[in-house]
Every structure is written in C-alpha cells, then in structure tokens.
C-alpha positions as CSV (number, residue, x, y, z in Angstrom):
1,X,98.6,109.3,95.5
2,X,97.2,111.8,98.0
3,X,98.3,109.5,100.8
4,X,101.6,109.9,99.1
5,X,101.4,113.5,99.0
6,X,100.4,113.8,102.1
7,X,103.9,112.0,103.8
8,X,106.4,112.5,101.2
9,X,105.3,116.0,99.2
10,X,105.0,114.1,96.2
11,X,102.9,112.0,94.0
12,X,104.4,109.3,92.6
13,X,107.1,106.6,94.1
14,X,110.6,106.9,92.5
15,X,111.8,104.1,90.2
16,X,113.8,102.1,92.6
17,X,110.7,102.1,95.1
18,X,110.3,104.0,98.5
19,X,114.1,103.4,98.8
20,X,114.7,105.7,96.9
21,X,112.6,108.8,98.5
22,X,114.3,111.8,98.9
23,X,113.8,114.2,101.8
24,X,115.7,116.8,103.1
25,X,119.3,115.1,103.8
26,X,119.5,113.3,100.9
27,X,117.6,109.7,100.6
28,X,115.2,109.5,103.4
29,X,113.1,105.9,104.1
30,X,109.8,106.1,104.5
31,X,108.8,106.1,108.3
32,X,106.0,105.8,110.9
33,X,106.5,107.2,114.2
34,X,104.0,106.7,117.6
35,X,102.2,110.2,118.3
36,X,100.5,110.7,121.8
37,X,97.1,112.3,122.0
38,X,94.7,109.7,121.0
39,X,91.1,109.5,119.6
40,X,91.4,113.5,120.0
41,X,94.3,114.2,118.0
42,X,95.3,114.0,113.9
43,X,97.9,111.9,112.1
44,X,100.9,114.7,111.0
45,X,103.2,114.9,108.4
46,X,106.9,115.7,108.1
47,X,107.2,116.0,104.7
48,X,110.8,117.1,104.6
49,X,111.7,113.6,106.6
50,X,108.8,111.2,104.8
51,X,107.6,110.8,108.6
52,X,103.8,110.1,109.2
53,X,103.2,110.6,113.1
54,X,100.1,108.4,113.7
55,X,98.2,108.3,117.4
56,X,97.2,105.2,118.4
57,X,93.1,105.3,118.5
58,X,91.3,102.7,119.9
59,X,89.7,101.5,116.5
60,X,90.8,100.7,112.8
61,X,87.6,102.9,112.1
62,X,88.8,105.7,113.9
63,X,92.6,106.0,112.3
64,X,90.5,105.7,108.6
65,X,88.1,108.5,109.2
66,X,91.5,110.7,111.1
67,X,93.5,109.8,108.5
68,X,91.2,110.3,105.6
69,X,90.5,113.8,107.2
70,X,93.9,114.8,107.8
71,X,94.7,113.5,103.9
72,X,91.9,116.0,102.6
73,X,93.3,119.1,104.8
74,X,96.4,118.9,104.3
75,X,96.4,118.5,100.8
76,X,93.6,121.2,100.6
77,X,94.9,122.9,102.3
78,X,98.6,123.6,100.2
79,X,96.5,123.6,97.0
80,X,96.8,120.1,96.2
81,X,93.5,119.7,96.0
C-alpha cells in the first residue's frame, strides 16, 4: 500500500485494476521511466501522472534499500505516515 501511495497518491487499486488509475488528465497507466544519477540519487514520484522515475543502480540491493527509503520519506513526509 505505501508503495502505492508513494506513485499514485493513493492506497488502494481501483476495481477494474491499474487500468483504471486516475491521474491528472483523466485515466493515467501506471508507468516507470529511466532516471539518471545513479547509486547517488532517489527513485521520485509523479503522483499527478502515476510515474515512478527509478535510476539504474548497479545492484537489486541498492534499488531496495533507495526505494524503501524514498517510500518512508515521502510518505512521512506528506503525513502519510
């Protein structure tokens, strides 16, 4: 649910699936778009577009523990928490 949170602005998955997400023109897929910066830099959000900008680190270990991170913050941080 937070991961959910953290990409879309909400919780929970509509009824007829992530088809069916609404952003800020209407329905809006769910999407994943390359980010440059690396190891140094944090996955972002667009919540209004359900767009997750991930960098491409040089280890499944590393994307969990950004990702995981950037999850907590952002959610934290807009009282989601």
């Amino acid at each position: 649910a937070k991961f959910l949170m953290f990409v879309t602005g909400t919780s929970k998955v509509p009824l007829e699936g992530f088809k069916g997400l609404v952003g800020m023109r209407g329905l809006q897929k769910f999407s994943i778009h390359k980010a440059y910066g690396g190891d140094r830099s944090l996955p972002t959000a667009h919540t209004c577009f359900n767009q997750l900008d991930l960098p491409e680190y040089t280890s499944e270990e590393v994307l969990r523990e950004k990702l995981a991170y950037a999850i907590k913050e952002g959610t934290e941080g807009f009282g989601f928490g």
